[in-house]
C-alpha positions in Angstrom: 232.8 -24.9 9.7 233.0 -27.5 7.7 236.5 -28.6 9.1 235.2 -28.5 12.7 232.5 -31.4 11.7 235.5 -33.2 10.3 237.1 -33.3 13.5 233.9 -34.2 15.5 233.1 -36.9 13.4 236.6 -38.2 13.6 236.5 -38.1 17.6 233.0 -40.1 17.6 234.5 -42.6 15.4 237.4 -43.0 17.5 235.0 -42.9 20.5 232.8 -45.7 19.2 235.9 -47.6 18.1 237.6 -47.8 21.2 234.2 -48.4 23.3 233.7 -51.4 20.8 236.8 -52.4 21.6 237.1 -52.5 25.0 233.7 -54.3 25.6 234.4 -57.4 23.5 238.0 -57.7 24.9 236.3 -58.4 28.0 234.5 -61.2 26.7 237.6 -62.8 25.4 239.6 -62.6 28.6 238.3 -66.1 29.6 237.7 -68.0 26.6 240.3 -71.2 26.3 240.2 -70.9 30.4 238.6 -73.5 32.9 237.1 -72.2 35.8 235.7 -73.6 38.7 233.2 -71.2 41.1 232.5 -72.5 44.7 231.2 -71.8 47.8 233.2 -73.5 51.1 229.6 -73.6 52.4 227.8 -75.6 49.1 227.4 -79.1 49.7 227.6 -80.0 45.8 230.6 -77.9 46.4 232.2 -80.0 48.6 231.3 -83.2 46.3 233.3 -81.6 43.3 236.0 -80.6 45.6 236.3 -84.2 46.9 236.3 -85.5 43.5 239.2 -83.2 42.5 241.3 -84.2 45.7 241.0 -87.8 45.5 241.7 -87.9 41.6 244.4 -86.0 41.3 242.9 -83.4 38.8 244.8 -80.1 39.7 247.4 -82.6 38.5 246.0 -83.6 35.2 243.5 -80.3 34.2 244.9 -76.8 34.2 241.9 -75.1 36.2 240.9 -72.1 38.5 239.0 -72.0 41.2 237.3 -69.1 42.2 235.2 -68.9 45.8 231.9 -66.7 45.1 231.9 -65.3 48.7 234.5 -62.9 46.7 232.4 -59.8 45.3 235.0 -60.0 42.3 234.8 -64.3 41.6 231.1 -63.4 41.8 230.8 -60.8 39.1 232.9 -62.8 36.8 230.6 -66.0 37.2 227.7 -63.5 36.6 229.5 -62.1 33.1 230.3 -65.6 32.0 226.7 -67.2 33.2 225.5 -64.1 30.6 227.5 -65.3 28.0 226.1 -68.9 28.3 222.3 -66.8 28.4 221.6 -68.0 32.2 219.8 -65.9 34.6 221.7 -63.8 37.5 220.2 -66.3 40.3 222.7 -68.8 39.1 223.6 -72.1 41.5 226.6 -72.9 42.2 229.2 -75.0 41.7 229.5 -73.5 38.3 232.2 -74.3 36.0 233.1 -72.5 33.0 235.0 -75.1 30.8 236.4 -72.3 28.1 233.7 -71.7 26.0 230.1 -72.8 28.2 228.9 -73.1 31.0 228.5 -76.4 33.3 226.4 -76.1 36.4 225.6 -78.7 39.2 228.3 -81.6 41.0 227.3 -84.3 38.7 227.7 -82.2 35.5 230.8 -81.0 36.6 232.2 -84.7 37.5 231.2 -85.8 34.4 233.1 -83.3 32.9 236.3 -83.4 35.1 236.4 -87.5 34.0 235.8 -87.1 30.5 238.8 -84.0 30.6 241.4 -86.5 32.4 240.2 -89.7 31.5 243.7 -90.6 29.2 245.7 -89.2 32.0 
């Protein structure tokens, strides 16, 4: 008897290391990462887009860009917009610049020029 506990205490460790595990490594997969989430039908979208085009900056900034009309794009803005503590009725554009969260065309500018201003 007293072996069998052994062994099912053993497997709920295990069980509660690896579930541990596996939510935090989520949480990790974008850190260091800049991402950009548009809509081609977001006017504020279209300003940051412009910005980007006629500056050069996929030439000078490493980025992504991710369109939220894509159910997947849309539930990684949603994680990240949890880690910065935002609410699920988040506007867009949205950039996550590695470790917060920037939302609105202005913002985003603002930090697209600051990010490439020595290049």
């Amino acid at each position: 008897m007293k072996k069998i506990m052994i062994i099912i205490i053993l497997i709920l460790i295990i069980f509660i290391v690896f579930f541990l595990i596996n939510k935090n490594a989520g949480n990790q997969i974008y850190d260091n990462q800049i991402i950009l989430f548009f809509s081609q039908t977001c006017i504020h979208c279209q300003n940051v887009k412009k910005f980007i085009i006629e500056n050069d900056i996929s030439q000078k900034l490493v980025f992504e860009e991710k369109d939220v009309s894509n159910s997947e794009n849309l539930d990684v803005l949603n994680k990240l917009a949890k880690r910065c503590n935002l609410s699920r009725d988040i506007s867009i554009p949205f950039l996550w610049n590695g470790n917060s969260c920037i939302l609105g065309d202005v913002d985003i500018i603002n930090f697209l020029k600051e990010k490439t201003k020595n290049n």
